[in-house]
N, C-alpha and C positions, 0 to 999 in steps of 0.2 A: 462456445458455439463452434461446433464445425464448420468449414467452410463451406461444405457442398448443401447444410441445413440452410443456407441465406434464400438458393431460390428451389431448393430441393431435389436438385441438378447432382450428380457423380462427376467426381473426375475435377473437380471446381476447386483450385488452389489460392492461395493467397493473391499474386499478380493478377488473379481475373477483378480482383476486387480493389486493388493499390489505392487507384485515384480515387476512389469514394472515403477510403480513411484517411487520406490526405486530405481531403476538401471537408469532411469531419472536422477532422483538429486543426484544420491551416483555418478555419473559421471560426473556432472557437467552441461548436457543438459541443465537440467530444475531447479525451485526453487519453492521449495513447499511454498507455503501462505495456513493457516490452518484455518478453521472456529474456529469462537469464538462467542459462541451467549448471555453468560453472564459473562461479563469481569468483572475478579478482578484481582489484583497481586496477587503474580505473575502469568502471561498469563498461561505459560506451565502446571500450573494444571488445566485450565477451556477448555484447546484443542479439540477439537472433531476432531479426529482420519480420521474420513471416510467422512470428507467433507472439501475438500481444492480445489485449487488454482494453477494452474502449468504454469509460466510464462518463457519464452525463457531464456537463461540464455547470448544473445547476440544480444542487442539492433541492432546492422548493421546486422544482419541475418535477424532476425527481421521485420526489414525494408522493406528488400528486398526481403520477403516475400509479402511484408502488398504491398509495390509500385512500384515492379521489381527495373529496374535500374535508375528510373525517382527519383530525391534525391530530385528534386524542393520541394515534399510534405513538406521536412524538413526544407529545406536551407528559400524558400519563404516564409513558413509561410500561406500557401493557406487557407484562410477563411472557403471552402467549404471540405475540408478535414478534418477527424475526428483524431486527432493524440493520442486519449485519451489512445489506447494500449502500444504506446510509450512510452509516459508519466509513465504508472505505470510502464512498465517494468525498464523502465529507474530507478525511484526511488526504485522500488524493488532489482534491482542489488546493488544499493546505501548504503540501508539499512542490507543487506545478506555483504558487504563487510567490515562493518563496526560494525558487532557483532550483531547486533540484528534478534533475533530471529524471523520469520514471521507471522506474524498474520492478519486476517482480522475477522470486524465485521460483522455476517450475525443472523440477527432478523425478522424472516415474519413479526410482528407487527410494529417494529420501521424502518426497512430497512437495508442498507447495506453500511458500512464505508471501504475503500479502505484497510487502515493498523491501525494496533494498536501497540504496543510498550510498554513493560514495563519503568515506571518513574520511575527510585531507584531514585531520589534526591524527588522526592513527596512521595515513597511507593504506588503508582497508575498507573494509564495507560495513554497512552497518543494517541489519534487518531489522523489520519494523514489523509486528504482525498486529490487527485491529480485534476484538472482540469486543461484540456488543452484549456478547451473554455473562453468566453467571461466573460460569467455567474457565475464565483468564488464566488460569494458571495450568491447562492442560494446552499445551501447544507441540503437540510431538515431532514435524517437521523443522520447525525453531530452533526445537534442541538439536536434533539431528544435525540443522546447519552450524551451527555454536560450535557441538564438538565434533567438527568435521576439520582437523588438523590443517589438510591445503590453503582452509580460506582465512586463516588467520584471521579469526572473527574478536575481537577486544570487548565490544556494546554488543547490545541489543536491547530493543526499546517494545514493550507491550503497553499499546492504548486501549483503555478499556474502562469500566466504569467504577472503578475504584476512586475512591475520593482526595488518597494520597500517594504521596512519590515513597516507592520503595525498590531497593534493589535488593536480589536475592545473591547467593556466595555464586553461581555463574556467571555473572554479569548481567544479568537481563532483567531492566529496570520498566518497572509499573509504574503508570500514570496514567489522571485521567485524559481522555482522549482529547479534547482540548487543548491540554499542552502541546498538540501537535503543532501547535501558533509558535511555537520556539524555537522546532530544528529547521536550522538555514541549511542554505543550499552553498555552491561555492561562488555565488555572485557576491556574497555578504563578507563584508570584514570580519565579523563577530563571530567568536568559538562558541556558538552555544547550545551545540550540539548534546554534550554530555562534561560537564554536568550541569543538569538545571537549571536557574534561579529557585531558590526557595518564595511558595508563593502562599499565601494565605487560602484555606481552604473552606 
């Protein structure tokens, strides 16, 4: 959303609007995801301030938003419904619960990566992109970030609805989206980041 789309006003920047997304996330509503358009470690000094991301902060609100009281969308699995908000939200809560701080990648030239994550076991970043469709293995911004030499990228993780963990010869390892219950943040003692546990499927 644009800024000047909130009350359909011109001219309308991010500071006109600060304390309301403060009072958002300092309450718990919402979860700010921050632009980041040239990643290094650590993230929180390449942040851009005035351009993020505000994601529900309750997946079943959510929902019930997105399908009223119809739960089919979720439970079926309906081919023709887009579940891709869920999804991130869902990992986004995942991710805010388990220390890591929120970030996404947005580049006009190379595109846009869902989440990025500081790697302390690499001293790098690690990007995360979510798909809820079919199509997991088309991610052309992902790749773009991977072989972009500067960011000295090591992982990268795609959640999605495959059933098992696989990595491909780039580095960029599939998993269902669920395992997003795994990668810690830097509050956690445990590396378990990359690589996995192996988990019964």
């Amino acid at each position: 959303m644009v800024y000047r789309d909130i009350e359909n006003v011109k001219g309308k920047r991010y500071e006109n609007y600060e304390e309301e997304f403060d009072y958002l996330t300092a309450s718990g509503v919402a979860m700010a995801v921050r632009a980041i358009s040239n990643p290094h470690f650590p993230l929180k000094e390449s942040e851009q301030r005035s351009l993020l991301k505000l994601y529900i902060n309750d997946v079943g609100l959510l929902t019930d938003l997105l399908y009223g009281m119809n739960a089919n969308a979720i439970l079926e699995d309906i081919k023709s419904i887009n579940l891709g908000t869920v999804y991130e939200s869902a990992v986004a809560q995942e991710l805010h619960a388990h220390g890591c701080p929120l970030f996404y990648y947005d580049n006009k030239k190379l595109g846009e990566v869902d989440f990025i994550i500081d790697d302390y076991s690499n001293l790098s970043v690690l990007p995360i992109e979510v798909k809820s469709g079919k199509d997991y293995y088309v991610h052309s911004a992902l790749d773009k970030f991977i072989s972009n030499k500067d960011y000295s990228v090591k992982d990268a993780i795609v959640l999605c609805n495959k059933r098992e963990v696989k990595t491909n010869k780039d580095g960029v390892t599939y998993m269902p989206v669920y395992y997003s219950m795994f990668i810690q943040g830097n509050n956690s003692t445990e590396d378990v980041i990359l690589p996995l546990p192996k988990m019964p499927i």
